[in-house]
N, C-alpha and C positions, 0 to 999 in steps of 0.2 A: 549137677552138671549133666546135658544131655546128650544122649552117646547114641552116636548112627548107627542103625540098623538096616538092613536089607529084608525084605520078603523072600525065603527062599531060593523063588525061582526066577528073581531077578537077580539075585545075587551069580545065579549061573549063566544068566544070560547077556546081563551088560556087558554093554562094551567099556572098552579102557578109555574110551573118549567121553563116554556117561560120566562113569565114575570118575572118572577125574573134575568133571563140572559140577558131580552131585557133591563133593568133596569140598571145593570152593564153597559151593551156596550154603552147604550148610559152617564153614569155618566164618563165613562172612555175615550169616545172619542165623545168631544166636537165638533160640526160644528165650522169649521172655518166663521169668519165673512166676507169673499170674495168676497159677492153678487155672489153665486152659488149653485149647484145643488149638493152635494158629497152624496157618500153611504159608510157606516164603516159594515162592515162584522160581520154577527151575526154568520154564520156557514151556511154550504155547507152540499148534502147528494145527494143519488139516491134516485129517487121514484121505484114501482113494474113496473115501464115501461120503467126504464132506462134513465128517462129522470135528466136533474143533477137540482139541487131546491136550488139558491142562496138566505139564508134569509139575509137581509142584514137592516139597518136603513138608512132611504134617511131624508138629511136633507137638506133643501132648506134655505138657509142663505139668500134669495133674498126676496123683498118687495112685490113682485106677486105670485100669486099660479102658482102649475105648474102641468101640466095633460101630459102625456104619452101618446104622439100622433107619432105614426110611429118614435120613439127611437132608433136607435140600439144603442146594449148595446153588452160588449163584458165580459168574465168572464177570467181572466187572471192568470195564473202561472208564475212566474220567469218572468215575462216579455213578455212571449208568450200568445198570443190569445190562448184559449183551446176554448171555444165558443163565436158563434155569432148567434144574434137575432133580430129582427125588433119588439116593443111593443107596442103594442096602448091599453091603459088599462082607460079608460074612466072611470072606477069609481076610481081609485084611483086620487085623491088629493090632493097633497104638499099641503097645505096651509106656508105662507111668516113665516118664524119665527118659523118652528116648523123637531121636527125630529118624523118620522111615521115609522113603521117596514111592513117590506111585502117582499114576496118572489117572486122571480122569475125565471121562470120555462123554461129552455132551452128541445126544444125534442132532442131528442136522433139524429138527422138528421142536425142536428145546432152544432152537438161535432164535433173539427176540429180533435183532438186528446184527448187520456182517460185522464179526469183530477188525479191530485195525491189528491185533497183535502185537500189542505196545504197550506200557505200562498198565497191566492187563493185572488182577490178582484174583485168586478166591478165595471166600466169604461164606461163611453159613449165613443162610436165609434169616433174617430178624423176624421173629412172629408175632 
């Protein structure tokens, strides 16, 4: 069974309007148990820099932790790549067994084309 966790210093800084949404998304869509890495979409947006901010839930259904070491990740529409990104996020930590919330922040120069922000998910890169 996978049990939500927070990052630290998000855990201090959400708001009650987050958490409560984080809360739903993850009560509504379950990690599958497939020994892997999935992310279910909390919601997409622009920052003041253009850059697009996928928050999403990663849950790691797998018995290792898992650290974000040179990732790509692609943010996708209809099927199409809208962005692509390379991640190395050293503090973030899957731990086995758990689903954690964290955003991820494509710049403006990683958008292939504008996304619509609509049935939008992210995907690691197939190599």
């Amino acid at each position: 069974m996978q049990k939500l966790l927070y990052e630290p210093t998000w855990d201090k800084a959400l708001s009650d309007k987050d958490r409560t949404l984080i809360n739903r998304v993850f009560l509504e869509t379950k990690a599958s148990t497939n020994n892997k890495i999935e992310f279910s979409k909390i919601r997409e947006a622009f920052n003041h820099k253009g850059e697009l901010l996928v928050m999403v839930l990663i849950h790691n259904s797998t018995k290792v932790e898992f650290v974000f070491k040179e990732e790509m990740l692609h943010y996708v529409e209809n099927d199409i790549v809208i962005a692509a990104h390379v991640f190395t996020l050293p503090s973030l930590i899957s731990e086995p067994g758990t689903s954690m919330p964290w955003t991820f922040i494509f710049p403006v120069e990683t958008l292939r084309s504008m996304p619509a922000l609509n049935n939008g998910k992210l995907e690691f890169a197939i190599n």
